[in-house]
C-alpha positions as CSV (number, residue, x, y, z in Angstrom):
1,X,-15.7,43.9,60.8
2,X,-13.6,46.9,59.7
3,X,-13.0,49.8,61.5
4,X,-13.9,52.5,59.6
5,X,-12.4,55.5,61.2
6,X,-9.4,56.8,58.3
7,X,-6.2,56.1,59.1
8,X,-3.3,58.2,57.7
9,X,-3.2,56.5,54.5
10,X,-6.6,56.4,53.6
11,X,-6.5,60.3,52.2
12,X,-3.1,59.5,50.3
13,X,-5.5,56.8,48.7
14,X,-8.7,58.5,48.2
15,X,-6.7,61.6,46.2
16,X,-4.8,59.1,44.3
17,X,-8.4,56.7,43.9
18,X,-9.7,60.7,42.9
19,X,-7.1,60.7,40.5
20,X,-7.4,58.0,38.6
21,X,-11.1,56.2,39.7
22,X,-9.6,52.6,37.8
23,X,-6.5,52.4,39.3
24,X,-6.1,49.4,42.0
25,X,-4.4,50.8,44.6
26,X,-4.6,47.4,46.9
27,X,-0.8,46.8,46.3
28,X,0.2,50.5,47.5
29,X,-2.3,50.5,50.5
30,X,-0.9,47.1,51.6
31,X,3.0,48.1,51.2
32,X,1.9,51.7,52.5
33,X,0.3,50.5,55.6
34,X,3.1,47.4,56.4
35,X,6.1,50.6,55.6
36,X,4.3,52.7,58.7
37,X,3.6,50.0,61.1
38,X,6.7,48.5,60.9
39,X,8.8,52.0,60.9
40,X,6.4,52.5,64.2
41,X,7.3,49.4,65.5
42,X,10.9,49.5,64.9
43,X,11.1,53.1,66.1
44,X,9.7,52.4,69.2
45,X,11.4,49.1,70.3
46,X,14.8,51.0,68.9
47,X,13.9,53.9,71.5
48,X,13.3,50.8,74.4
49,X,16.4,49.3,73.2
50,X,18.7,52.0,73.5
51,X,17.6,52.6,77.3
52,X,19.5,49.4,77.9
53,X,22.3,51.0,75.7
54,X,21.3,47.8,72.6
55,X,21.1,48.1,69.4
56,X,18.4,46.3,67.4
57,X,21.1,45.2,64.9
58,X,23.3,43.6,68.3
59,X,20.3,41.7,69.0
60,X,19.8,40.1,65.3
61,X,23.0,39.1,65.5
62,X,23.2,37.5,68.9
63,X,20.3,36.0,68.7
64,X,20.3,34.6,65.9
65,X,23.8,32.9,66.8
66,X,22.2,31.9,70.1
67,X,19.2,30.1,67.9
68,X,21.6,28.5,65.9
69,X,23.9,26.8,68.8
70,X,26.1,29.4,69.0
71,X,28.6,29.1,65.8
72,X,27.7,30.4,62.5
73,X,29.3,30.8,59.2
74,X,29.6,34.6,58.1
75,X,27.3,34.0,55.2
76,X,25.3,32.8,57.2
77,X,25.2,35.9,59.8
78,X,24.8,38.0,56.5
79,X,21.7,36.6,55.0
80,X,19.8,36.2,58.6
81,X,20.2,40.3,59.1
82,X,20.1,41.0,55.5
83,X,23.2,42.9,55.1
84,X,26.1,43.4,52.9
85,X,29.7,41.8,53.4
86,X,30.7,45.0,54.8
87,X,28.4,45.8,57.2
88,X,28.2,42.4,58.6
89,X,31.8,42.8,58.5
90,X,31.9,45.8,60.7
91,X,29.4,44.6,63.2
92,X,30.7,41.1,63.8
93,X,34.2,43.0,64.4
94,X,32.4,45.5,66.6
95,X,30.7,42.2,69.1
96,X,34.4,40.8,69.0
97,X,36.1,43.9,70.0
98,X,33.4,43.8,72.9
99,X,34.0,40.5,73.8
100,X,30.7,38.8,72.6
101,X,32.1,36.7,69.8
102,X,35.0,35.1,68.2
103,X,36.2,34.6,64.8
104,X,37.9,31.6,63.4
105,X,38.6,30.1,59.9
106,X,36.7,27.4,59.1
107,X,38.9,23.5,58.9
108,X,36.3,22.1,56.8
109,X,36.2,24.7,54.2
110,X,38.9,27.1,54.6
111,X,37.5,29.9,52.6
112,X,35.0,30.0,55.4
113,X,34.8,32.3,58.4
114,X,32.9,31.0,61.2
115,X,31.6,33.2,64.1
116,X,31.0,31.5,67.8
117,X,29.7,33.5,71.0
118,X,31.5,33.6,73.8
119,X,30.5,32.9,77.1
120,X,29.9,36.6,78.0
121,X,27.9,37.0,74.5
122,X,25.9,34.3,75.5
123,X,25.0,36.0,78.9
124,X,24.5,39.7,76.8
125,X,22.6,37.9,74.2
126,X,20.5,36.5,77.0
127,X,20.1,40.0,78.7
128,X,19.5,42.1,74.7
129,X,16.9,39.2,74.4
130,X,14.8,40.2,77.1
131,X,14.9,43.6,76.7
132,X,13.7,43.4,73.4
133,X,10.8,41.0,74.3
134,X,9.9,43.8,76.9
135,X,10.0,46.3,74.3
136,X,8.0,44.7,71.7
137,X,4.8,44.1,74.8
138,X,5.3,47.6,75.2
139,X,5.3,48.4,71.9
140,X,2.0,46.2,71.3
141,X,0.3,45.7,74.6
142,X,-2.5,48.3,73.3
143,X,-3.7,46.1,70.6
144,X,-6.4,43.6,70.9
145,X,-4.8,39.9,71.3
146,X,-7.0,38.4,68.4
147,X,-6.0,41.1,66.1
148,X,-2.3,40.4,67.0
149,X,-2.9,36.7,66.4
150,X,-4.6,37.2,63.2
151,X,-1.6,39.9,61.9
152,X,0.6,37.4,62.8
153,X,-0.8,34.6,60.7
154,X,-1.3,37.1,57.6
155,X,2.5,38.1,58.0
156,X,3.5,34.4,58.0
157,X,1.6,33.5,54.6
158,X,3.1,37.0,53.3
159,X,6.8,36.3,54.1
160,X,6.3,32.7,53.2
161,X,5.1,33.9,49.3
162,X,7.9,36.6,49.3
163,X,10.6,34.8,50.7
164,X,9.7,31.3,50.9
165,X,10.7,29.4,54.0
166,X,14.3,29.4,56.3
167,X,16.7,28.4,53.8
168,X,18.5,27.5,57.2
169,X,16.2,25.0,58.1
């Protein structure tokens, strides 16, 4: 059953619907609807986050080194946060310069760098992990448990078309 109290898209779509009565506008309320919640959900777990003094990009990082055993190839690093080479760049420098990784060159493949945490990166990315896990049940805790479920299915199948699976493994 549908709720069917508007939300704040539903007037963008019935002017542009008013507009142009043919015109599917299925894609645009999907993409519409996923920009807002996730702009809500990242703008609230960023304002949980940055009580602890953490930022959301810190965490991706460290936790996705912590995932992975610990050592990761730049490239790596990269494609998990999506970023370019200078940004990753920049933040990998900014966790060494705090302590919370090292960098080496790869001796398998020399035109590799390969990033490891640290012992103290492995306690922080222990400590950014559970703040963010208590920001995101804050963040959520006021929806319905079978509606989360569900969303989180439907997300799966919809990254899984658009991105296919972890090229990671």
């Amino acid at each position: 059953m549908t709720d069917e109290t508007p939300d704040r898209i539903d007037p963008i779509l019935t002017y542009l619907r008013n507009l142009d009565p043919g015109r599917d506008l299925l894609a645009k309320a999907v993409a519409m609807r996923l920009r807002r919640a996730a702009h809500y959900v990242d703008t609230q777990i960023r304002r949980e986050l940055s009580r602890s003094d953490i930022e959301i990009w810190e965490l991706e990082l460290l936790s996705t080194l912590l995932r992975k055993g610990g050592t990761l190839p730049v490239g790596h690093l990269q494609d998990a946060a999506q970023l370019t080479a200078g940004a990753i760049t920049n933040r990998i420098t900014r966790l060494e310069r705090d302590g919370y990784v090292t960098r080496a060159i790869d001796p398998a493949d020399r035109r590799q760098i390969i990033v490891t945490l640290t012992d103290e990166g492995r306690q922080h990315a222990a400590e950014v992990i559970e703040a963010n896990d208590h920001a995101q049940r804050a963040t959520l805790d006021r929806i319905d448990p079978r509606i989360l479920n569900r969303l989180a299915d439907d997300l799966r199948t919809f990254l899984l078309a658009v991105e296919g699976p972890d090229p990671w493994g």
